[in-house]
Phi, psi and omega in degrees: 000127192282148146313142153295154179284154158254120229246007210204124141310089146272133177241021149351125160064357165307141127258124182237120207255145181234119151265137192075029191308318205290010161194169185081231182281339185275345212248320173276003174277305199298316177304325197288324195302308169314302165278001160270021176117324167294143170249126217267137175227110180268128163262127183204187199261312191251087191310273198336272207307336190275004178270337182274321167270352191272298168321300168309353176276143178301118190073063205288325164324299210282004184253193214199091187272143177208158187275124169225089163291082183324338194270334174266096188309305185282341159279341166300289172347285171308297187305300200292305157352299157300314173312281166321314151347272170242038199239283234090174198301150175284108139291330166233148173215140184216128191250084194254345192310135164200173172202169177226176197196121184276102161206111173323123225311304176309331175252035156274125182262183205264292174313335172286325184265359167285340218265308145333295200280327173311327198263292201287344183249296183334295168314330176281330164267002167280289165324278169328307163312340180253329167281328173315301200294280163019266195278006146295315187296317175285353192030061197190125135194198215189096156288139151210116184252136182291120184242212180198176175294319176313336163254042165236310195261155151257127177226157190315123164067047163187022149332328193248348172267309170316296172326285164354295171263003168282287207322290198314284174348312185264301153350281184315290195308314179299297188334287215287323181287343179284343158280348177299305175329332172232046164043038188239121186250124202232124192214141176229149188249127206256023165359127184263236204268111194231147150297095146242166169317336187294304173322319188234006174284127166352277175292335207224355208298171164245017167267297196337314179254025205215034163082025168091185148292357191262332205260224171027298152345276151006263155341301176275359175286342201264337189268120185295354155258014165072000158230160160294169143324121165239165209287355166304302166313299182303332186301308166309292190317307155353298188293290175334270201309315169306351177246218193260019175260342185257031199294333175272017174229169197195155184037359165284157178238123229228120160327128118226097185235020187071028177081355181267011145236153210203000170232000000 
């Protein structure tokens, strides 16, 4: 007698921390996860807002906002603490917290990478490291790190951002094979051109030097199914790989950019 398929994502009864939750691509992961069932623990830098989108999820009880400086091993501590608290143990972690940074190679100073690389690589191992033995001990989770198309391709006046996110990849990969053995699946997801603040900040944006809208324009121009991303979409992958549908993949790092990337 075969199994039945399972035919639906569900994450009934998951619990899932999201970093860098309270906007963008973290804020559409946590909606989508939330309606597949889960209970969402949003993490963020800006304690206020992840108790607010957190609020804002469908079945707003069972979740949870808490201030997580991904760069700080004891505020990690603290927050996931709370989480196991008043959650239970973390099951899917999506190590999603990032920032950018616009320069041409010669003028990236040492505090923008360092500053890139603490948040966006560092961070990932910080976090993962207070979660991991848990779902060792239990033989059972779903890693998932937020990479960009920028951690396959190298692109102009974004080296230091690129690194980053090559780096998120090779993490995943070393990751999913040291772990495969205690039914803990560690993937990561490659978002193409999503409108967020990494896009559109004043200061730090990757529109600020790339023209605009006009620079946007651009962009979209390159996707072969003719709209961007929205952070629902990346939510969708996120859920796939968290559930029992994805129990047999691992170390991949998975597109979604509308075909404008292909490897």
């Amino acid at each position: 007698m075969t199994e039945q398929p399972i035919v639906a994502a569900s994450l009934a009864g998951k619990v899932a921390l999201i970093t860098g939750g309270a906007s963008g691509i973290g804020a559409g992961i946590g909606r989508v996860l939330a309606a597949a069932g889960a209970r969402v623990a949003i993490g963020d830098l800006d304690g206020e807002a992840a108790e607010a989108v957190a609020g804002g999820l469908p079945g707003a009880a069972a979740h949870l906002g808490v201030r997580l400086d991904v760069t700080d091993r004891g505020a990690v501590d603290d927050g996931v603490t709370r989480i196991e608290q008043q959650l239970g143990p973390v099951d899917v972690l999506v190590n999603n917290a990032g920032i950018s940074s616009v320069a041409p190679f010669l003028d990236i100073s040492d505090r923008d990478w360092d500053r890139l690389m603490g948040v966006n690589l560092r961070g990932v191992l910080v976090v993962t490291q207070r979660v991991l033995p848990s779902m060792l001990q239990r033989r059972s989770g779903r890693i998932i790190n937020i990479s960009s198309m920028a951690g396959k391709e190298g692109l102009p006046n974004l080296a230091h951002y690129c690194a980053t996110k090559f780096g998120v990849i090779g993490l995943t990969q070393s990751l999913a094979k040291e772990v495969a053995a205690q039914n803990v699946t560690v993937n990561a997801v490659c978002p193409g051109v999503v409108r967020t603040p990494l896009w559109d900040d004043p200061d730090t944006g990757i529109l600020r030097q790339l023209d605009g809208e006009k620079g946007w324009q651009a962009f979209l121009a390159g996707i072969p199914l003719g709209r961007p991303q929205t952070a629902e979409d990346i939510g969708y992958a996120c859920t796939y790989l968290a559930s029992d549908l994805a129990a047999n993949i691992t170390g991949e790092a998975l597109n979604v950019s509308g075909g404008q990337q292909m490897h």
